[in-house]
N, C-alpha and C positions, 0 to 999 in steps of 0.2 A: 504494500500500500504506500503511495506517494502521496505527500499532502505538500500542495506547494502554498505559503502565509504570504501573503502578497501586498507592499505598500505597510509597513509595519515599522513600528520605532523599535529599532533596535539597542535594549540596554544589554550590552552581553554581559555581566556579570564580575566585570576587572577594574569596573569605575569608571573608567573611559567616558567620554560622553556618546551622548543617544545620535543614533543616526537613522537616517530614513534607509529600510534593505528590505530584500525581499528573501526567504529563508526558506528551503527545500527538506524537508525530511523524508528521505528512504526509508522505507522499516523502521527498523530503531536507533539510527542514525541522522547525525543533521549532514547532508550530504553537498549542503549550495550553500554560498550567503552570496548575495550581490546585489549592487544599485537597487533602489526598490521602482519597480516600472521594466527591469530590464529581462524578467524573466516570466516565463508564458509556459499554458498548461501544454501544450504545443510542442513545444523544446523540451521539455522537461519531462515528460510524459507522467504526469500527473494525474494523479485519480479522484481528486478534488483542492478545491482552491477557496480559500479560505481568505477574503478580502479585510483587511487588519487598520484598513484606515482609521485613525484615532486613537486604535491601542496601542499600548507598548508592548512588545515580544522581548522575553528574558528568561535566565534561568528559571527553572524548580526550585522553587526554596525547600532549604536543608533545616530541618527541626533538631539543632543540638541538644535537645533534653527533650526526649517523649518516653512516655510511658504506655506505649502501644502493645507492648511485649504481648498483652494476650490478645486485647482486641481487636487486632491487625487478624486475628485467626479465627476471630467468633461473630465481628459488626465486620463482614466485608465486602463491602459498600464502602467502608474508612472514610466517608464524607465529611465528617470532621476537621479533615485535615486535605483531604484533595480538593473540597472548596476553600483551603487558602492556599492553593498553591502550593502547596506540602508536596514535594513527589519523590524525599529522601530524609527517613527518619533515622537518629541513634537511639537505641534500647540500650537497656542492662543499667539503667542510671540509678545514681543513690544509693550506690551499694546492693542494692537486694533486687532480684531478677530471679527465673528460673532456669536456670543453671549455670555452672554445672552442678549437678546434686545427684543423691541417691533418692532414696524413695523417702526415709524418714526426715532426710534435708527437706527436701520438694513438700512434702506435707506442712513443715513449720514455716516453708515460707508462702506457701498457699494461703497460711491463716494469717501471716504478718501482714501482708498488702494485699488482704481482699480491700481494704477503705480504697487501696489505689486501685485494680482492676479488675473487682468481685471474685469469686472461687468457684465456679461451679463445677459440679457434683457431677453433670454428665458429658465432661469436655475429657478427650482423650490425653492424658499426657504423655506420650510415647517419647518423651526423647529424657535423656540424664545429661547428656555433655553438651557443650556449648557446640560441634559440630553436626550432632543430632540435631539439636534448636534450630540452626541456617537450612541444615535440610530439612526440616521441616515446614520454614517458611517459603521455600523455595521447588516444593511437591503441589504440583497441580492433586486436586481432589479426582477419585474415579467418579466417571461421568460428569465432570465438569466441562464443556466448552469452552469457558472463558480463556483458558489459555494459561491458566496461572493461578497462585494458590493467593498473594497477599496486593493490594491497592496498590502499595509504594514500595519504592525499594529501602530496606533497611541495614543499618550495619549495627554492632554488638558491642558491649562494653562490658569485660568481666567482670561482675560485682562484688564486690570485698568483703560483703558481709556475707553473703553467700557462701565464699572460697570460704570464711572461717567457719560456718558454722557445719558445712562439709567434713571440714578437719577435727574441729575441735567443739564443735556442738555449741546452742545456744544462750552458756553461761559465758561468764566475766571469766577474768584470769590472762595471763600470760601463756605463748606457746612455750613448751621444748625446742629444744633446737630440732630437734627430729620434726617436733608440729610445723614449725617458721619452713623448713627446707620441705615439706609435704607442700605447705599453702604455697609456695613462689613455684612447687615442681606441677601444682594443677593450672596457676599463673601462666605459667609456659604451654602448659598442652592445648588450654583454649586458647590463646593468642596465636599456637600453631593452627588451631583448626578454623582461624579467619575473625577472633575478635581484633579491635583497634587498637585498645589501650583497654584500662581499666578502671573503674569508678569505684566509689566510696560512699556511704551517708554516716558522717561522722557526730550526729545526732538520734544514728538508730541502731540499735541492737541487731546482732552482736558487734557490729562492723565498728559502735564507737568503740569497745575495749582495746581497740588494738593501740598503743605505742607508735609513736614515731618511729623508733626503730623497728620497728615488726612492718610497718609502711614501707619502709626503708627501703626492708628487703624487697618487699612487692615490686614496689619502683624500678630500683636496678633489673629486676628480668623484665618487667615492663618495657624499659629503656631502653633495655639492649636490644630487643627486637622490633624495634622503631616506634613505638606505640606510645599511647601517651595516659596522664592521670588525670582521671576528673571525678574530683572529692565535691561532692555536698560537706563542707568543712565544720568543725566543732562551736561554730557561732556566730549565728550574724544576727547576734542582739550583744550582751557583754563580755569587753572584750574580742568583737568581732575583728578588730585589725591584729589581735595576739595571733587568732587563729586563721587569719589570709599569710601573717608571716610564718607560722608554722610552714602553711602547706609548698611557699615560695622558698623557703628554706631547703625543704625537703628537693624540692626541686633540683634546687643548685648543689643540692650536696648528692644527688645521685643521678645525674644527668637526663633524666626522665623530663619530657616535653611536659605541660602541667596546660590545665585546661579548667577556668575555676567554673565550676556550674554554679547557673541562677546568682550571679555574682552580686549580691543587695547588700545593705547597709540598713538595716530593719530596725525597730524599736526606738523609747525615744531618746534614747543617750545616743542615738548615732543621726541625728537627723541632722540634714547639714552636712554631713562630713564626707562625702563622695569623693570628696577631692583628695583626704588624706589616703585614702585606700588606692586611687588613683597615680598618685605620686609614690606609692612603695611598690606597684607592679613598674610605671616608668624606669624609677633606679633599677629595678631587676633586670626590665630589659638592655636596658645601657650596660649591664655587667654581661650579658649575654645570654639569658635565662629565656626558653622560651616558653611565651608564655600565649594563652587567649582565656577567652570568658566567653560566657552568654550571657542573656537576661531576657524574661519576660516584660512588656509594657505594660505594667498594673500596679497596683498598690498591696493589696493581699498577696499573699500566698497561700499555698493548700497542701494539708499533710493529711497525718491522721491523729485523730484525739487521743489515742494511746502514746502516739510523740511526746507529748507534755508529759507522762511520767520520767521519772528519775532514773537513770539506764539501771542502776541496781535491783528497781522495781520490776524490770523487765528480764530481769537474768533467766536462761533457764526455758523462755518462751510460754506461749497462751497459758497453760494450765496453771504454769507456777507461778506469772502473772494474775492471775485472775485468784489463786490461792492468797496471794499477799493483800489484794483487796478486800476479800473477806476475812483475814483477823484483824480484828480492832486496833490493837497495838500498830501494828507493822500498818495500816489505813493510816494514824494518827504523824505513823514517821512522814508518811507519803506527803500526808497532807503539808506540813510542815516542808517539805522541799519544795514544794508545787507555789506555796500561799505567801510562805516569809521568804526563804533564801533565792528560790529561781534553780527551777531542777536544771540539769545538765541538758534532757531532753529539751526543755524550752529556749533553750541560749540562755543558756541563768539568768533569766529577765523572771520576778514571778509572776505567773500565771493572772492575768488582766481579762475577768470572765467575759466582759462587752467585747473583747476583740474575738473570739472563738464562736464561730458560729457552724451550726451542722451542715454538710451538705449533702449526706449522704449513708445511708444505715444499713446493715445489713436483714434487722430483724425487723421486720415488716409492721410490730406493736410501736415501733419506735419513729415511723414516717410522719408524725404529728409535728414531731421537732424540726425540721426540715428548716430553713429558712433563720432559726431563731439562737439565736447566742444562748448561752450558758447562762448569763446573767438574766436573759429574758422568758425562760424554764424554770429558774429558781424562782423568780417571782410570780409565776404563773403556780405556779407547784408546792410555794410558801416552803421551799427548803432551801439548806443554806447551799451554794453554787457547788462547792468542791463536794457534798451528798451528789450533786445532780451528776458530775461529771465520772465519779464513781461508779454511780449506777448506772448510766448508759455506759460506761465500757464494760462493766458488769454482763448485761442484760443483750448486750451486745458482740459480746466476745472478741474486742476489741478492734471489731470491725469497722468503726465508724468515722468516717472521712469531715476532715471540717476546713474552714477557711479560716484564716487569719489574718485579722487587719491590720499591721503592725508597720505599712511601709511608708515611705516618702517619696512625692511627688519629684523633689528636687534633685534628689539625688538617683533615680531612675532615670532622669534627661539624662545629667551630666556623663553615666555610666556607659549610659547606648551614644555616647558620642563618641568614646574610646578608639584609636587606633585597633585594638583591637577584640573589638567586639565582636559577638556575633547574635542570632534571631535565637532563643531555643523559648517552645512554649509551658514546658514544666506541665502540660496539661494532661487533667485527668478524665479520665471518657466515660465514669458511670457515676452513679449515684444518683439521685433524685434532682439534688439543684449545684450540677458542679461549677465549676471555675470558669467563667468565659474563657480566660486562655486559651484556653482545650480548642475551640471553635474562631478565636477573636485577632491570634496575636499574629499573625504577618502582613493581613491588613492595617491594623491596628498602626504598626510602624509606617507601611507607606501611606494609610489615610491621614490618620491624625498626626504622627509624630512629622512626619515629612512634606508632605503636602501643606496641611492645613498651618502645623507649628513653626515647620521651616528649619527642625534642628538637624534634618542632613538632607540633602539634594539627592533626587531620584537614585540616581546613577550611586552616589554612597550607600545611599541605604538597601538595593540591589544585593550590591557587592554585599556587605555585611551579612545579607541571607543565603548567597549563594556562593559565590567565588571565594572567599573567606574561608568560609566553614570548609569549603571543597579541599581547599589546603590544606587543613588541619587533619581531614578525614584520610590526606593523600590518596585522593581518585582522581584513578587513572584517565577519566573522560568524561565527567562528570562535573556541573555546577560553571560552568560556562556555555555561552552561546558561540561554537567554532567549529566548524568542518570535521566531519569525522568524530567529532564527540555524539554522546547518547542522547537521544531526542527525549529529554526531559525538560520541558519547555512550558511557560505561561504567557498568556495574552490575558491583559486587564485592559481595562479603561482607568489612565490615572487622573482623570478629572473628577469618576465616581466610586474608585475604591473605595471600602469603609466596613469595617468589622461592625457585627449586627449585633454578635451577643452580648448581653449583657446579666448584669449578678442575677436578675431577675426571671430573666430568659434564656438560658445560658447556651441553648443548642440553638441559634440561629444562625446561617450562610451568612459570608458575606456578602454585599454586593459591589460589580463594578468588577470582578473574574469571571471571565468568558469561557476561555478556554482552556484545559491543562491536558498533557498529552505525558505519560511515563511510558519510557523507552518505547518511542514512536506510537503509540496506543492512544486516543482521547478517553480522556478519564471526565473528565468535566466539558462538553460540549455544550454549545450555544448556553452555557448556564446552566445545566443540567446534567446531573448525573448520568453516564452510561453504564456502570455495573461492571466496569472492565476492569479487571485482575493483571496487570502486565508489569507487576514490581517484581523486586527481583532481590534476592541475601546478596550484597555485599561484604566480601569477606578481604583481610589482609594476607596478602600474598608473598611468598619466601623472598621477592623481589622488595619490599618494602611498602608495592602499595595497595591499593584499595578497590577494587572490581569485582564484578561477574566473572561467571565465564561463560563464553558464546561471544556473537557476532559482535555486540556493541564493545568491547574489551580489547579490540583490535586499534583503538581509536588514536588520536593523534595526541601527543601531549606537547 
């Protein structure tokens, strides 16, 4: 199939400025660029023509922080994300993902982050290692037609709390050196079998136990086979710049690329201070530290209400958690971490019940909550807040996803101006009332932050989503608009982009994206959904980089 986009502004994806061209894609290849006017269905033997006056033609944008891992295999449709443009996600973030594991792994992290991508009961999990996982997402279904098994194409990130609780199971503690050389020799084997790097949530069990030097280790084989670190870091409320230099430290001291996810400046002792955090990744890079970030365009964030306990409270997983809240005493210690000091789990800020709000439950008696803070429960319910917050993870089973309003305006500009920034939406795809993110955030940056506010020109803010991140990911032919690379491609109108969802509404399309095509495929035509499967497992290769394999992988760099 030849689709020739004819008369089309061309942002390709390297900052450069927009140009008027006309762009040929062959199969899953962009196979022409040239003058726009100079090329005809005629010439070209084209199977449809696609007249683009008005829109911009640009990369797919690359979601640094998704949390698609299941839903890319259960919602797939993925409309969430191919109507923004989405047409290359990274998984495995935050530390906790599904795999690699064994079965008893896989089950405690099933119940860890149902809040982020529910757990159901009649979904197959056939894979344990992170090379099963790509093949899996990369296995057309029997009797499928579509062609393909997932929406977008995705790449992996080893999860560290995963890799620990693999090894050394769901409590606190230090490894062995036997456990340390276990954890960095599973480190290696999925990095062999096509993860990029490896992540962290160094606010979630068990992945926060680890030591800097237990990272350390991770790091150095991380490093050494090209890949890179992307820590959810130990705080970003107090103390948040102790633990951005932690992770910049670790950096320089074991040569590992460093990649900081959801890179904020949260709560209110940090408000304002964008600049300070800004100025210690600059010195880094001057010393030769590579470094990048993402960030979402919002104010909130979204975890899960079990996050706010104290990692000690969590040792051990559901049972034993859920055991420490039902005796009274050990309730009382909880509460006392949560209420005066500022658990570990919340970024030692304490627990501020108006800013926690539910978005999402697993236990169907608990959908009431929905929409309403902890503060706004207690006083519906005449108990005092930290009884409410107990008993929904209680009743719950620590299932329950919520939002948190903790952020600043100011310092979310300043961050997304960074040399080196990049788009990731942190979004989560279920619950009752999730995160616009999830549906909001690439528009979001070219409507509002670009267009309308003016803090980066078209062409930057492009780059930032696609060509950027492409680097980072090291794909081979991927996240630019150039000959011989992968026909992952968007056509919007940037007079009418503009992210729809909102806290209220949370699953609404953008509008002002026409078109998106994954590896030559339309996935979103004339504004509409086609139901086409044509993503593809991107894996890291013994060469260093980042592809398929098949036709598009041939491409040009």
């Amino acid at each position: 199939m030849k689709t020739l986009i004819s008369n089309a502004t061309l942002v390709d994806g390297t900052g450069a400025g927009r140009r008027p061209a006309d762009v040929l894609l062959d199969g899953p290849v962009i196979a022409r660029i040239a003058d726009a006017g100079s090329l005809s269905a005629g010439e070209t033997g084209a199977d449809r023509v696609i007249d683009a006056t008005g829109m911009v033609l640009g990369p797919g944008f690359i979601d640094m922080h998704s949390h698609s891992d299941l839903q890319l295999l259960i919602n797939k449709d993925h409309y969430a994300k191919l109507s923004q443009g989405v047409t290359t996600e990274l998984l495995g973030q935050d530390g906790l993902s599904y795999a690699p594991v064994d079965d008893a792994t896989l089950a405690g992290i099933r119940e860890k982050i149902a809040g982020w991508n529910d757990n159901p009961s009649d979904f197959d999990w056939n894979w344990r290692t992170v090379g099963e996982y790509l093949d899996r997402l990369d296995t057309p279904e029997d009797g499928d037609g579509s062609g393909g098994r997932i929406a977008t194409n995705a790449a992996y990130l080893v999860p560290q709390g995963t890799v620990r609780a693999l090894v050394m199971g769901f409590d606190e503690g230090d490894p062995t050196p036997e456990q340390q050389q276990q954890m960095q020799d599973v480190v290696r084997a999925a990095m062999e079998e096509g993860a990029v790097g490896m992540s962290s949530g160094l606010t979630y069990t068990p992945g926060m136990y680890a030591k800097t030097e237990e990272l350390a280790g991770l790091c150095r084989t991380v490093g050494g086979l090209g890949g890179f670190y992307a820590p959810h870091h130990r705080s970003y409320g107090k103390n948040a710049l102790g633990a951005y230099a932690e992770m910049i430290e670790l950096a320089k001291d074991t040569g590992c690329a460093l990649h900081l996810s959801h890179a904020t400046m949260n709560f209110a002792e940090n408000k304002g201070r964008a600049r300070e955090l800004l100025d210690l990744i600059d010195e880094a890079l001057e010393q030769g530290v590579d470094i990048t970030l993402d960030t979402y365009p919002y104010l909130p964030g979204a975890t899960t209400l079990s996050a706010i306990l104290p990692s000690w409270a969590s040792s051990g997983g559901t049972e034993s958690t859920l055991a420490r809240l039902a005796d009274p005493a050990t309730k009382a210690r909880i509460r006392e971490a949560v209420e005066i000091y500022g658990s570990d789990g919340c970024h030692g800020v304490a627990a501020e019940w108006d800013t926690l709000e539910i978005s999402g439950v697993q236990n169907p008696s608990l959908a009431g909550y929905v929409g309403k803070t902890i503060k706004d429960i207690a006083a519906e319910t005449g108990q005092e807040p930290f009884d409410v917050f107990a008993g929904i993870l209680t009743e719950d089973r620590l299932g329950t996803g919520i939002l948190q309003h903790v952020g600043h305006e100011e310092n979310v500009q300043a961050i997304m101006k960074h040399r080196t920034h990049t788009g990731g939406s942190d979004g989560l795809l279920v619950g009752a009332k999730p995160h616009p993110r999830a549906w909001g955030t690439f528009p979001r940056y070219l409507g509002h932050y670009s267009r309308d506010l003016g803090l980066l020109s078209l062409e930057e803010t492009v780059h930032h989503l696609s060509g950027r991140p492409a680097a980072r990911l090291k794909l081979h032919n991927r996240g630019l608009v150039r000959e011989g690379f992968a026909a992952d491609v968007v056509l919007f109108d940037p007079e009418t982009i503009r992210d729809e969802a909102t806290f209220e509404n949370p699953r609404q399309a953008a509008s002002g994206i026409h078109y998106v095509f994954v590896n030559g495929t339309p996935a979103i035509d004339g504004g509409k959904p086609t139901g086409a499967r044509s993503g593809r497992a991107l894996r890291r290769h013994s060469d260093g980089l980042t592809r398929e394999t098949g036709p598009t992988s041939e491409g040009k760099q």
